[in-house]
The first five atom37 places (N, CA, C, CB, O) and aatype in JSON, in Angstrom:
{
  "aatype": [20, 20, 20, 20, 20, 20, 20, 20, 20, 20, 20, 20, 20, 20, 20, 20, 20, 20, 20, 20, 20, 20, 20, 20, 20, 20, 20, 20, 20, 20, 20, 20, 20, 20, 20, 20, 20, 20, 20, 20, 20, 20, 20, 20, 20, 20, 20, 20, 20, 20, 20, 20, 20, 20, 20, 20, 20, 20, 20, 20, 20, 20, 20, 20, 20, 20, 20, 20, 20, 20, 20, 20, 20, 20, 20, 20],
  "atom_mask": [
    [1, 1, 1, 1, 1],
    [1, 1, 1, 1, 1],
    [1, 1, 1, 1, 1],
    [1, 1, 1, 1, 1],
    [1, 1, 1, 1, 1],
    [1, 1, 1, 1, 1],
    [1, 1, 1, 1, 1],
    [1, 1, 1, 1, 1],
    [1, 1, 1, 1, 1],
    [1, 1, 1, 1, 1],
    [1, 1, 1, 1, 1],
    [1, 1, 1, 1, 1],
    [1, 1, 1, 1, 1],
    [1, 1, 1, 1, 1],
    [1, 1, 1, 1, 1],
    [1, 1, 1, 1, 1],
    [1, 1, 1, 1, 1],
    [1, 1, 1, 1, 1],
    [1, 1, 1, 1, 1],
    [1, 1, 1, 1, 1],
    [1, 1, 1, 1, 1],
    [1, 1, 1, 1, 1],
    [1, 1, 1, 1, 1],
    [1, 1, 1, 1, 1],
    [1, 1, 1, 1, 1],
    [1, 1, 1, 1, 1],
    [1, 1, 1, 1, 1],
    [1, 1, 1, 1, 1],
    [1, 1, 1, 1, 1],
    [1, 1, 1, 1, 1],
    [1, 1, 1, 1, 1],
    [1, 1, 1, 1, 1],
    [1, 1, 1, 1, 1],
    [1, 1, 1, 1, 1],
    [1, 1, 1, 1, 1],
    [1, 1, 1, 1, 1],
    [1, 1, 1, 1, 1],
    [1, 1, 1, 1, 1],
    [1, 1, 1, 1, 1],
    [1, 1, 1, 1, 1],
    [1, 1, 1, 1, 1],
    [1, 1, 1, 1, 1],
    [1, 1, 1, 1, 1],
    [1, 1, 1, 1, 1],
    [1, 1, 1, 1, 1],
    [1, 1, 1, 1, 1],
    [1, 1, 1, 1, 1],
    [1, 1, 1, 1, 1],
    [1, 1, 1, 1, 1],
    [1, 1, 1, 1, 1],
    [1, 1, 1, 1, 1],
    [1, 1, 1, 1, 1],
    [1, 1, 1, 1, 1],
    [1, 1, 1, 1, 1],
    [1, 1, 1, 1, 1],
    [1, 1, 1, 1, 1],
    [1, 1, 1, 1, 1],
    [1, 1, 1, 1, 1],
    [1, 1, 1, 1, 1],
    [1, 1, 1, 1, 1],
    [1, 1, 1, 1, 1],
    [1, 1, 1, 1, 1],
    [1, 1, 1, 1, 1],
    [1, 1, 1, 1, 1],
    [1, 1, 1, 1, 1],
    [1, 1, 1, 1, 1],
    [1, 1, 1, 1, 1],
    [1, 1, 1, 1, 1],
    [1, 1, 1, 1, 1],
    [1, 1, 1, 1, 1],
    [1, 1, 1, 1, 1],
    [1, 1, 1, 1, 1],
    [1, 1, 1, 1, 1],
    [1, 1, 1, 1, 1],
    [1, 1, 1, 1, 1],
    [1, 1, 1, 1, 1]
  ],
  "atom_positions": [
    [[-41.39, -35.8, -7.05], [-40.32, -35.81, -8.01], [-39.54, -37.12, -7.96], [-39.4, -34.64, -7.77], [-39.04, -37.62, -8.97]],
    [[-39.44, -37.71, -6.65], [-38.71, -39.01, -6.81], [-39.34, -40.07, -7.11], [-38.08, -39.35, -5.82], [-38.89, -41.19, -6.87]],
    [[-40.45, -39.85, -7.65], [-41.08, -41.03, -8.13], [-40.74, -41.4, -9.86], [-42.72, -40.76, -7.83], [-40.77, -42.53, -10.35]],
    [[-40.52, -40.54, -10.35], [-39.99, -40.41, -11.43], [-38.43, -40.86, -11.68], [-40.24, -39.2, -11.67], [-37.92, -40.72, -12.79]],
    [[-37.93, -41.23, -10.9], [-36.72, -40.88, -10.93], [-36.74, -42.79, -10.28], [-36.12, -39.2, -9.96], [-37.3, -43.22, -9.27]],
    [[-35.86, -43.63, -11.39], [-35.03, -45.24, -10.64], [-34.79, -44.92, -9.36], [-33.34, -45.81, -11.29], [-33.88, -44.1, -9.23]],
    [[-35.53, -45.42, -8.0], [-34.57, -45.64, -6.76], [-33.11, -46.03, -7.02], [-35.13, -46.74, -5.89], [-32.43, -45.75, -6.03]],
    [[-32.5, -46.53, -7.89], [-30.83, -47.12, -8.03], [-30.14, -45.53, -8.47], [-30.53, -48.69, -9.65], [-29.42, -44.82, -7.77]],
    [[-30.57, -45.3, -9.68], [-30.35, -43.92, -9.92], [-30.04, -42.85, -8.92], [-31.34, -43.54, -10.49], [-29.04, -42.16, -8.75]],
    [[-31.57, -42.92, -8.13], [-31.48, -41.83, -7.48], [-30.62, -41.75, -5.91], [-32.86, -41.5, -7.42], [-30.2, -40.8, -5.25]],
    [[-30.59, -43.6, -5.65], [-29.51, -43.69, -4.21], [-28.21, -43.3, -4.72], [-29.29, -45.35, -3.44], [-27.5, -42.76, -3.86]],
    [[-27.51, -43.45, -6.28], [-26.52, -43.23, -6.81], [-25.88, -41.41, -6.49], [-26.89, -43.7, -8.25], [-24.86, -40.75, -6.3]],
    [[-27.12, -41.32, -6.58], [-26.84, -39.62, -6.65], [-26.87, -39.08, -5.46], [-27.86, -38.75, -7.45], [-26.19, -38.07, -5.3]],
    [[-27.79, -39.68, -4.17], [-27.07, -39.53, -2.94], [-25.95, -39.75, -2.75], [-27.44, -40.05, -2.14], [-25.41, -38.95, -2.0]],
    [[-25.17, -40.75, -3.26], [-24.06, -41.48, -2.98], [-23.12, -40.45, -3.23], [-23.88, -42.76, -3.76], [-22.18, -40.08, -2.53]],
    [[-23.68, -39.89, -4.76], [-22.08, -39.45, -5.22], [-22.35, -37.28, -4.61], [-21.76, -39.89, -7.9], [-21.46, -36.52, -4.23]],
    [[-23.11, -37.13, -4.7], [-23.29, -35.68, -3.91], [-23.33, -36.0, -2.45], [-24.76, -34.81, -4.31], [-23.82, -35.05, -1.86]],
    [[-23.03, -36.88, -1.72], [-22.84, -36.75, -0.47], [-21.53, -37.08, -0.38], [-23.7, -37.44, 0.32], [-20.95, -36.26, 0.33]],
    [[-20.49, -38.28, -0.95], [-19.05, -37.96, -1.19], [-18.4, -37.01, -1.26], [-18.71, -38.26, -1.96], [-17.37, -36.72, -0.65]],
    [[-19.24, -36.17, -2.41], [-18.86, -34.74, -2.52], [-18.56, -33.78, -1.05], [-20.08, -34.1, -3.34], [-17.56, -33.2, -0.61]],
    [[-19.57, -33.9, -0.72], [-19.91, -33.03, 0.78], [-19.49, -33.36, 1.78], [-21.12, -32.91, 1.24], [-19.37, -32.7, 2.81]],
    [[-19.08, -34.98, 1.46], [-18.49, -35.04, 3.19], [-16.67, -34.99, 2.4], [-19.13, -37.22, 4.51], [-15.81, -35.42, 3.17]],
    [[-16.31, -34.66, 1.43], [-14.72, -34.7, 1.44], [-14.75, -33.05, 1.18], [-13.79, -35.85, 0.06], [-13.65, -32.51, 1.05]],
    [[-15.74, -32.36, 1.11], [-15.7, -31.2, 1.39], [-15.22, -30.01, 2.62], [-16.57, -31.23, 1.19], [-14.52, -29.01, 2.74]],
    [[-16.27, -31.03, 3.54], [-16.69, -30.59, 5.37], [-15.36, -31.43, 5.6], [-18.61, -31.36, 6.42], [-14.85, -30.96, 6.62]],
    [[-14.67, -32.32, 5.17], [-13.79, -32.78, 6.33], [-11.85, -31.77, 5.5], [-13.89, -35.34, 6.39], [-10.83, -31.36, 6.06]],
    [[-12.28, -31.81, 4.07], [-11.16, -30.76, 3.77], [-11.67, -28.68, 5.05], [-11.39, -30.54, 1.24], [-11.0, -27.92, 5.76]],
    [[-12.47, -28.7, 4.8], [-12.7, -27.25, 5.04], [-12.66, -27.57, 6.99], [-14.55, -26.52, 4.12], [-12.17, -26.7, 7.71]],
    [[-13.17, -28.72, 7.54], [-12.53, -28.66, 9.09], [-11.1, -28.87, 9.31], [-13.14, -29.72, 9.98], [-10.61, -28.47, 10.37]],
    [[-10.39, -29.45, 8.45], [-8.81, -29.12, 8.74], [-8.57, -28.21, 8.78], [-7.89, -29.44, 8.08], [-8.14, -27.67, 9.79]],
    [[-8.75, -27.62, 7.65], [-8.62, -26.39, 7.08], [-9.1, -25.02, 8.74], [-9.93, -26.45, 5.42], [-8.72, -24.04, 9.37]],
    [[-9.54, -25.45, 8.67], [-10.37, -24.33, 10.45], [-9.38, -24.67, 11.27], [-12.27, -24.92, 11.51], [-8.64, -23.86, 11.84]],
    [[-9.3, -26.05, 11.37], [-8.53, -26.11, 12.88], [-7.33, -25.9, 12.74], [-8.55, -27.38, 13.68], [-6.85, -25.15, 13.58]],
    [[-6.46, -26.41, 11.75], [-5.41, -25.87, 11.53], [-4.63, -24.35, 11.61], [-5.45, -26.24, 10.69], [-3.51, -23.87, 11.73]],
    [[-6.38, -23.85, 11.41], [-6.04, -22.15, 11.92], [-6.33, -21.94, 13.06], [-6.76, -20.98, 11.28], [-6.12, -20.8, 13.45]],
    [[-6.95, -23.02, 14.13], [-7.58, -22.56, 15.9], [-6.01, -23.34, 16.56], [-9.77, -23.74, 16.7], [-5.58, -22.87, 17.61]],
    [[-5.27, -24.43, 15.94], [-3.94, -24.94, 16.98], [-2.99, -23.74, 16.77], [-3.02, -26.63, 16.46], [-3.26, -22.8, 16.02]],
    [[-2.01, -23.82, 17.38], [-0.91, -23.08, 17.48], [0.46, -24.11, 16.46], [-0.64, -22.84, 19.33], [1.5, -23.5, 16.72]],
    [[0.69, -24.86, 15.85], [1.26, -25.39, 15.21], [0.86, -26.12, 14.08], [1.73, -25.82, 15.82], [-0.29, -26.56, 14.1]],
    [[1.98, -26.48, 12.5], [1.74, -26.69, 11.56], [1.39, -28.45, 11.54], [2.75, -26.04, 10.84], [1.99, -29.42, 12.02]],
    [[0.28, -28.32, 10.84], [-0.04, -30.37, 11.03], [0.38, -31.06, 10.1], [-1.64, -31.03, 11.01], [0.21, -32.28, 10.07]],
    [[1.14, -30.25, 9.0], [1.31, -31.06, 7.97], [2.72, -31.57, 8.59], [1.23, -30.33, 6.43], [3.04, -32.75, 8.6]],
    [[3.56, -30.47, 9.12], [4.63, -30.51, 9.27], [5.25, -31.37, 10.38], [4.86, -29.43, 9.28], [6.34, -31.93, 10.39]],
    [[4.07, -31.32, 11.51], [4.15, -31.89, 12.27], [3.72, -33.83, 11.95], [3.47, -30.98, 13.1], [4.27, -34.58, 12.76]],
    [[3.05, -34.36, 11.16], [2.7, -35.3, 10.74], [3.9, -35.96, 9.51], [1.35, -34.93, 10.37], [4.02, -37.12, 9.1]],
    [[4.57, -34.87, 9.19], [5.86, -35.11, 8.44], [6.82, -35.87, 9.45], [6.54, -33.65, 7.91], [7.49, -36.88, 9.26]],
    [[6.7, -35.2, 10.4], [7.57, -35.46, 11.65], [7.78, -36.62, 12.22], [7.19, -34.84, 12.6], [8.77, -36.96, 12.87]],
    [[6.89, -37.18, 11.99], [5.8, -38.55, 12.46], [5.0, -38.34, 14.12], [6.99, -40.27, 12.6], [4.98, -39.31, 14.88]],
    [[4.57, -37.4, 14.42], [3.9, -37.26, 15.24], [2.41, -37.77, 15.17], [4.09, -36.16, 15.42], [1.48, -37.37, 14.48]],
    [[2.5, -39.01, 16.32], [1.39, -39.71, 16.16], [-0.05, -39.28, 17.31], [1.98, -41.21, 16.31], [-1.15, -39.83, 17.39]],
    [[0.26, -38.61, 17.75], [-0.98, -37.74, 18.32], [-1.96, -37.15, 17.25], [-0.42, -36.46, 19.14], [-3.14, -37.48, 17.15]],
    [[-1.27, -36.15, 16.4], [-1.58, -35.11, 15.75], [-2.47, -36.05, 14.69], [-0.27, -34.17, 15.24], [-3.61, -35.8, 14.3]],
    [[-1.57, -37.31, 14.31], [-2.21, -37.9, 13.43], [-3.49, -38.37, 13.9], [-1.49, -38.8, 12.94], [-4.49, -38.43, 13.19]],
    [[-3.42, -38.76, 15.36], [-4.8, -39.56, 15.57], [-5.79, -37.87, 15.64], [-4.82, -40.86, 17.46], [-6.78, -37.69, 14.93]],
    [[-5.45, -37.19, 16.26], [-6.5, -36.25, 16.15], [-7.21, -35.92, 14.88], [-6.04, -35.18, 16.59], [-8.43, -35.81, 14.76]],
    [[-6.11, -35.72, 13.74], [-6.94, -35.84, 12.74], [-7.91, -37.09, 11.95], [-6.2, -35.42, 12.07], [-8.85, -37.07, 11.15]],
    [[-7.07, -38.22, 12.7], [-8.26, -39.27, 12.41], [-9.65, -38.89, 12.95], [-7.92, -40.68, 13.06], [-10.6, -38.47, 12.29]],
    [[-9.58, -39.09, 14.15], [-10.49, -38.53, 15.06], [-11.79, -37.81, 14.4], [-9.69, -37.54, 15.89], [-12.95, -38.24, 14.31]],
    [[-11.02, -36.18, 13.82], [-11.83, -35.25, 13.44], [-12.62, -35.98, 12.37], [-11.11, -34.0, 13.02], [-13.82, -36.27, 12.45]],
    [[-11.63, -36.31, 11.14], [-12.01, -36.84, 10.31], [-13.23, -38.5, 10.37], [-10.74, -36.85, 9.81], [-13.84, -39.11, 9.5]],
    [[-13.14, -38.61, 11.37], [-14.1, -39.51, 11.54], [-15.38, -39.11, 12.11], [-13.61, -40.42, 12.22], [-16.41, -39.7, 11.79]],
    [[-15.36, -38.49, 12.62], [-16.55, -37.8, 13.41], [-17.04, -36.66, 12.47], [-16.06, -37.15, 14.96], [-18.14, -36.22, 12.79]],
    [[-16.4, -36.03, 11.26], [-17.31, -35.41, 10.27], [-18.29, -36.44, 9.71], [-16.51, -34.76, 9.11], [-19.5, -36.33, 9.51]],
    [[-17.34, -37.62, 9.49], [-18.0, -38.55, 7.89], [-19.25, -39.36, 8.53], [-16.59, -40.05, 7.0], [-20.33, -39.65, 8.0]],
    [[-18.63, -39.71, 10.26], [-19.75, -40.41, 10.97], [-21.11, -39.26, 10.48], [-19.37, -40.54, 12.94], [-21.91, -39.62, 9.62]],
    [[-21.23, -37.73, 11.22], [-22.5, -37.18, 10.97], [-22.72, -37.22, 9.74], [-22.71, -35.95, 11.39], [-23.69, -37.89, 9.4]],
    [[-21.76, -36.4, 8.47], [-22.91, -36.89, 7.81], [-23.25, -37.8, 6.82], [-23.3, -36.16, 7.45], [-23.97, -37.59, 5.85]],
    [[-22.61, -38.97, 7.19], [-23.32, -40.5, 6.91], [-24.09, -40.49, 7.6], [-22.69, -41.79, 7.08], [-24.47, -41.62, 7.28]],
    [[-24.92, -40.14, 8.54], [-26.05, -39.79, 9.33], [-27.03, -39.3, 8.57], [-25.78, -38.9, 10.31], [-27.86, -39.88, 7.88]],
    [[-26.82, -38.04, 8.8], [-27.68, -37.18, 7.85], [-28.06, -37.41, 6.04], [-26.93, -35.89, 7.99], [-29.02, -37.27, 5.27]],
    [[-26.97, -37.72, 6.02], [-27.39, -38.17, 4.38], [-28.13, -39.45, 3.99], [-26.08, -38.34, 3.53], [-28.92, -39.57, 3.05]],
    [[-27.68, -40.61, 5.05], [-28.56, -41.59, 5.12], [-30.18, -41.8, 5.54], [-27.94, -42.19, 5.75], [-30.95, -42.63, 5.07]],
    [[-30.46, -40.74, 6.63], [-31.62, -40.55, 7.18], [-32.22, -39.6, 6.27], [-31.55, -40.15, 8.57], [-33.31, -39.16, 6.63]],
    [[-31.77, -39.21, 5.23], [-32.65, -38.21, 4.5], [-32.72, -39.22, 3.0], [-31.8, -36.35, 4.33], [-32.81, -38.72, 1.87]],
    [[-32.63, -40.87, 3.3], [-32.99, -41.15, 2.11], [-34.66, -42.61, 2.27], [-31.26, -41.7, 1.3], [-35.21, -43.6, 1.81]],
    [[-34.64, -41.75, 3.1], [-36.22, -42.35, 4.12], [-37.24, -41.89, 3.51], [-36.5, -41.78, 5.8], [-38.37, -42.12, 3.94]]
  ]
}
């Protein structure tokens, strides 16, 4: 099937369905952990609490790292 299909086209459409998916997985892991801590992160990041913030960097980096992984290795 991908022979049919522009390689530019078709890296495009990795591009833009894997954007999709990784601002998906990294909304829906806040979303989790925010329910496994014992305190509010928005509120606490209102606060300027700079822990909380790096943790969510953190998380948020280590979703997009895998799957920029995975989405990249599946365009082999």
């Amino acid at each position: 099937m991908t022979d049919t299909f522009d390689p530019i086209v078709l890296n495009l459409l990795y591009v833009f369905f894997g954007g999709i998916l990784t601002l998906f997985f990294m909304w829906t892991g806040c979303k989790m952990f925010s329910h496994i801590v014992s305190f509010s992160i928005q509120e606490q990041l209102q606060e300027g609490n700079v822990a909380v913030g790096l943790m969510i960097m953190g998380m948020f980096i280590g979703i997009g790292t895998a799957l920029g992984l995975v989405i990249g290795l599946g365009l082999n």
